[in-house]
C-alpha positions, -999 to 999 in steps of 0.1 A, spaced: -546 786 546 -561 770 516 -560 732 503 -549 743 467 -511 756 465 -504 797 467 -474 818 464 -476 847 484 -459 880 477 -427 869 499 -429 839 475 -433 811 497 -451 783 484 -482 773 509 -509 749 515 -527 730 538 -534 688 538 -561 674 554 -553 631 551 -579 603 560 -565 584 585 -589 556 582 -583 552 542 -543 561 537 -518 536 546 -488 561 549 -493 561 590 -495 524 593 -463 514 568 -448 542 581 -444 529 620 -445 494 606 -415 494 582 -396 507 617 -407 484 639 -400 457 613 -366 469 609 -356 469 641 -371 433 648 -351 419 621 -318 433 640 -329 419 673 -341 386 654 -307 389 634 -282 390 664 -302 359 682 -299 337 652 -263 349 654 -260 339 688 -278 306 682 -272 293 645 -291 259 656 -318 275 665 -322 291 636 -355 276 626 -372 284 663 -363 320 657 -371 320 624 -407 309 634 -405 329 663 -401 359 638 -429 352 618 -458 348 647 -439 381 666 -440 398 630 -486 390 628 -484 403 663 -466 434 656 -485 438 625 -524 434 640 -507 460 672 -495 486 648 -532 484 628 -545 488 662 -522 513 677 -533 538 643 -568 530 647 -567 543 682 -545 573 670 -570 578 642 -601 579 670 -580 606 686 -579 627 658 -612 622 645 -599 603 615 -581 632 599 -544 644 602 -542 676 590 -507 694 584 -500 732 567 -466 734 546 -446 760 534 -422 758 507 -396 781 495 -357 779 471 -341 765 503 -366 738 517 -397 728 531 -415 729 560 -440 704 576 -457 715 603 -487 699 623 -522 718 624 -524 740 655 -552 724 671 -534 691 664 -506 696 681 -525 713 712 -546 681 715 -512 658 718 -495 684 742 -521 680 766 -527 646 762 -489 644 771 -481 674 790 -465 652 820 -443 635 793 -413 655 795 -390 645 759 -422 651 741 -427 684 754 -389 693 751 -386 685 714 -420 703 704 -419 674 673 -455 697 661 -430 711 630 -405 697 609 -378 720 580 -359 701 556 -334 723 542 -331 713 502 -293 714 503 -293 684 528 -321 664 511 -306 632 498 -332 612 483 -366 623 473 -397 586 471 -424 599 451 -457 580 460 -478 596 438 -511 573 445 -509 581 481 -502 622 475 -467 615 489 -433 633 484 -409 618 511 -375 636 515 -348 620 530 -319 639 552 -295 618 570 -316 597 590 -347 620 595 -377 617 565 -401 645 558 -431 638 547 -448 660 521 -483 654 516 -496 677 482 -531 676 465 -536 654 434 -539 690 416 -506 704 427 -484 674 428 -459 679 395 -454 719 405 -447 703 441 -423 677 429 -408 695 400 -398 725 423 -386 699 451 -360 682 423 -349 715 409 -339 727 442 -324 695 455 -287 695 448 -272 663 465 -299 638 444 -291 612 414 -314 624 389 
């Protein structure tokens, strides 16, 4: 599969992304912006509990917030040594959606290095479709090479090459009904 976008005679859009993990933040904001959320709903309900406290937990929030944030820089260093600094992920594109999936050797390297973990195994999370129909809010972060579609509560994350980005995006928002334009 090639880096630059082909259509192939069945005319399904393909391509391959190969992503620094040491230079992108996408990883990192990614897994921090949902461990942030759901501290500020556990920090939420105990200044609930507590409304004279509020200033501890306030505080308390703020030191467990550095904590979290030097743990999840950690925690995608350590993921980033696993995969030798590179994720790389092959997508396919058609009229009716998108899908993400993990490169093969990838996802054969986390199977094993989880094979006694059972949920992982179960949900095979190596390939993700997002049906365009569903998709109700496209993020365009161009500077990163990053089209995130949103269904329900599940994102897909659509990494394209600097080169292909606006045929990417512009056949994304033609196809996605459900979207304020």
């Amino acid at each position: 599969m090639d880096d630059r976008i082909t259509r192939g005679s069945d005319g399904v859009y393909r391509w391959r992304y190969e992503m620094s993990l040491l230079k992108s933040p996408v990883i990192f904001f990614s897994v921090w912006k949902i461990l942030f959320w759901i501290s500020v709903g556990i920090f939420g309900f105990m200044a609930l509990l507590d409304l004279k406290g509020i200033l501890h937990i306030l505080k308390a929030f703020a030191i467990f917030q550095l904590g979290m944030t030097v743990m999840v820089w950690i925690g995608c260093a350590v993921y980033a040594l696993f995969f030798g600094g590179r994720y790389c992920v092959e997508f396919e594109m058609d009229d009716t959606g998108v899908t993400h999936r993990q490169d093969a050797q990838q996802a054969a390297k986390v199977q094993k290095a989880l094979r006694y973990q059972y949920t992982y195994r179960a949900s095979g999370h190596t390939e993700m479709r997002t049906g365009f129909a569903r998709v109700t809010a496209v993020k365009v972060r161009r500077r990163w090479h990053l089209i995130t579609l949103r269904e329900g509560i599940e994102t897909n994350q659509v990494y394209v090459p600097e080169e292909d980005f606006d045929l990417v995006l512009d056949h994304i928002l033609s196809h996605c009904d459900q979207i304020k334009k």
